[in-house]
C-alpha positions as CSV (number, residue, x, y, z in Angstrom):
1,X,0.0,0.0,0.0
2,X,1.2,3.5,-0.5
3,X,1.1,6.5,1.5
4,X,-1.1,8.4,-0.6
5,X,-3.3,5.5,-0.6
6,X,-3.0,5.0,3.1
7,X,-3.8,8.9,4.0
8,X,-7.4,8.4,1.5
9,X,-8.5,5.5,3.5
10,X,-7.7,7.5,6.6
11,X,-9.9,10.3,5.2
12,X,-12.4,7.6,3.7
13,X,-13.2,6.6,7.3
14,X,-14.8,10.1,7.8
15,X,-17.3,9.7,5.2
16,X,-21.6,9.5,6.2
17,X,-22.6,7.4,3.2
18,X,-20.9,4.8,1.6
19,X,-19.4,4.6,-1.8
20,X,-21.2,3.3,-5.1
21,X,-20.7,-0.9,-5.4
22,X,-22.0,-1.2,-9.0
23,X,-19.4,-0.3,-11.9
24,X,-22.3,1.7,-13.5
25,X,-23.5,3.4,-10.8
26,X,-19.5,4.4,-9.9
27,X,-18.9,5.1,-13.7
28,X,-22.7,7.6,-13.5
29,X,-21.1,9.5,-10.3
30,X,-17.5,9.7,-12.3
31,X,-19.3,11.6,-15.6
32,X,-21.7,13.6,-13.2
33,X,-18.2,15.0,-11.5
34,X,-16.5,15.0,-15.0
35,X,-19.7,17.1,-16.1
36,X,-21.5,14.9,-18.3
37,X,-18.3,14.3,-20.3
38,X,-18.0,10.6,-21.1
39,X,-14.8,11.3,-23.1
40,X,-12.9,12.1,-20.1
41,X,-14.1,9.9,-17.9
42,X,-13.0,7.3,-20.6
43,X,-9.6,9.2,-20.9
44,X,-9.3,9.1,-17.2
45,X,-10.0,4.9,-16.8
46,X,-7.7,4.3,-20.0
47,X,-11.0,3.0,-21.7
48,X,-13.0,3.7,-24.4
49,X,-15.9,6.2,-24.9
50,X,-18.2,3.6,-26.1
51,X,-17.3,1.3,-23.1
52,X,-18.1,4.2,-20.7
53,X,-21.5,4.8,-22.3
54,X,-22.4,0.7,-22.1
55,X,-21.6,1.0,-17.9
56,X,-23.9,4.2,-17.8
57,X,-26.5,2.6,-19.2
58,X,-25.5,-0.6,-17.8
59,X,-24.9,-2.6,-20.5
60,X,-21.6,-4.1,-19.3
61,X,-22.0,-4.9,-15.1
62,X,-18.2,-6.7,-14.5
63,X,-15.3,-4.7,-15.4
64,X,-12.0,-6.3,-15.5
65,X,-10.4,-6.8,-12.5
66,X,-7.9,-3.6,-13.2
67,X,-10.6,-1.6,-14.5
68,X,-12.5,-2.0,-11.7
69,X,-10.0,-1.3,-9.3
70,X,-9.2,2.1,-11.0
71,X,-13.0,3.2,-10.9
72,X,-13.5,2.1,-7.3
73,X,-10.0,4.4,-6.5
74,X,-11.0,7.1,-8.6
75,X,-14.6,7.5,-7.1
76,X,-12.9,7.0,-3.7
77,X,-11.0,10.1,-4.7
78,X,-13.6,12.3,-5.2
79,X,-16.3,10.8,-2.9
80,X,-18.0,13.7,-0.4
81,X,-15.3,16.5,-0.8
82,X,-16.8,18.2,1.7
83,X,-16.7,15.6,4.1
84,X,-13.0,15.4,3.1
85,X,-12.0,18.7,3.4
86,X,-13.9,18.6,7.2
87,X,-11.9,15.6,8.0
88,X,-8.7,17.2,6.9
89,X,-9.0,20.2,8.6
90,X,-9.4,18.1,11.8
91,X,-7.2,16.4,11.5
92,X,-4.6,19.3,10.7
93,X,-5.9,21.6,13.2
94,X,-7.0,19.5,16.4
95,X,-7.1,15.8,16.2
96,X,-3.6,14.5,14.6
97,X,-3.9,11.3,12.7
98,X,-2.7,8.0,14.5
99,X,0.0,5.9,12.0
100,X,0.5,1.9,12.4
101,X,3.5,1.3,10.1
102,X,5.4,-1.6,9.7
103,X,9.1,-0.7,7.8
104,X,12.7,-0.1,7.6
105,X,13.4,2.9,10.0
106,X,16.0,5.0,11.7
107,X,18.9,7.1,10.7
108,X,21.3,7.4,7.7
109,X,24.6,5.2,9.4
110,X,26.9,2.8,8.6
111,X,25.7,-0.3,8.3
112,X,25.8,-2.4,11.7
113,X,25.5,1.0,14.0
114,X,22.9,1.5,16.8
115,X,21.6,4.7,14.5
116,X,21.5,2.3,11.3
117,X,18.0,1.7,10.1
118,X,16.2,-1.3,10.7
119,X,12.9,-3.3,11.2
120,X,10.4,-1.8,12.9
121,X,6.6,-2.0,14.0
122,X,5.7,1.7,15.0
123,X,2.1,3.0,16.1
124,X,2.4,6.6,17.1
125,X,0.0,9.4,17.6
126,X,1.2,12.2,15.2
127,X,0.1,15.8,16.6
128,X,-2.0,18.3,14.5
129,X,1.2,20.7,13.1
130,X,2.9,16.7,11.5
131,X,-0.3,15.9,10.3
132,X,-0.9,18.7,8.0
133,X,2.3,18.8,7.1
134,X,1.7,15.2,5.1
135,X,-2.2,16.0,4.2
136,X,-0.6,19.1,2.4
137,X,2.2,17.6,0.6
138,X,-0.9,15.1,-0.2
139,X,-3.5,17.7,-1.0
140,X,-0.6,19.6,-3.4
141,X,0.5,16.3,-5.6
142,X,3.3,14.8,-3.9
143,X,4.7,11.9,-5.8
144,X,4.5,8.5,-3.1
145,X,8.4,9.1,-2.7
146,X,7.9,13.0,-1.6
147,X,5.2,11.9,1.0
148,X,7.3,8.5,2.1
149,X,10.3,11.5,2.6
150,X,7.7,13.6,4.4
151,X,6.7,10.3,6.7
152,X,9.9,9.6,7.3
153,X,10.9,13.1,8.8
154,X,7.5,13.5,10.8
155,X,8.0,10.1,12.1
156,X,11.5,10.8,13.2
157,X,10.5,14.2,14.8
158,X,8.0,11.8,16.9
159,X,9.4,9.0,17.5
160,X,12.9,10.6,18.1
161,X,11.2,13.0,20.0
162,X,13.4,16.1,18.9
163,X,17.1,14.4,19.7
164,X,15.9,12.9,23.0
165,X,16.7,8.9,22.0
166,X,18.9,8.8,19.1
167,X,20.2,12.4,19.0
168,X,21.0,12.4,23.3
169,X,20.3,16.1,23.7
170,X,22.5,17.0,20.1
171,X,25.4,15.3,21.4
172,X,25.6,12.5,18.6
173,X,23.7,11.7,15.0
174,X,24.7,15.1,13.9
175,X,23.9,15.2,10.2
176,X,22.0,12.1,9.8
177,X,18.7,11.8,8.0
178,X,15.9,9.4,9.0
179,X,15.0,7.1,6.6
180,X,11.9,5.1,6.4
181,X,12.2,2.4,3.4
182,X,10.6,-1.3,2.5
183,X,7.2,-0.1,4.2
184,X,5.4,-3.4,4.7
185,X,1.9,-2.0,5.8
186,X,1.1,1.3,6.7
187,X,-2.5,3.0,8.2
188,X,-3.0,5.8,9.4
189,X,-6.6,6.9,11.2
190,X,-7.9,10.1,12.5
């Protein structure tokens, strides 16, 4: 799972009604948000026009298995913006998000070092201030290796608690980065 997908389903909790099942009643809602347009919905699936008029009308019920994955992501995307944005703002402002992650954390070091990176199962509250910092980088297009830079640095500043652990007070780690690679599962939850 990425982290962009991670931070949607976190958001995708907040929401009061749950999403279209049916491929045609998902493909109805994407060219009602597309205004009408079936060409662009059909542009933004990778299909064709014609197939996007045979779900509308719902001539064709099973989409292949990749098709069907990209509607149900894309109407996920765009499912109760305002609901969204109200679960953003809460999340940035007062409530924090909670992240369960399961990766390859710690500092920049030479291999076999206390500060080298390693395997680790981390659930940590992350306050309002590191929350937006990764719903914005979200919200603006980050690519999943900005935000997995972004995760890495608020997890550090968390877990690492300002130079407390790793850091003892500034007196060591000077100069390294935190890194947070091979991410094995990763959820995050307002």
């Amino acid at each position: 799972m990425t982290i962009d997908a991670a931070l949607h389903g976190a958001l995708a909790a907040a929401f009061t009604r749950p999403i279209p099942k049916s491929a045609g009643a998902q493909v109805r809602y994407l060219v009602k948000q597309h205004h009408g347009s079936t060409r662009d919905v059909a542009q933004l699936l990778g299909v064709s026009q014609r197939t996007i008029e045979r779900y509308v009308r719902d001539q064709i019920k099973k989409p292949r298995h990749d098709l069907a994955d990209r509607m149900a992501a894309e109407v996920r995307r765009r499912w109760q913006p305002q609901i969204r944005a109200k679960a953003r703002k809460a999340a940035a402002t007062t409530a924090g998000l909670m992240v369960d992650v399961r990766a390859r954390f710690g500092f920049t070091a030479p291999v076999g070092t206390s500060d080298d990176a390693r395997m680790r199962h981390l659930t940590l509250a992350l306050p309002p201030h590191h929350a937006a910092r990764l719903l914005d980088a979200q919200e603006h297009g980050a690519t999943d290796r900005q935000l997995q830079r972004a995760t890495a640095d608020v997890l550090g500043e968390v877990y690492f608690r300002g130079e407390v652990y790793f850091r003892d007070g500034g007196h060591r780690a000077h100069g390294l980065e935190v890194e947070l690679t091979d991410i094995e599962q990763i959820q995050f939850e307002l």
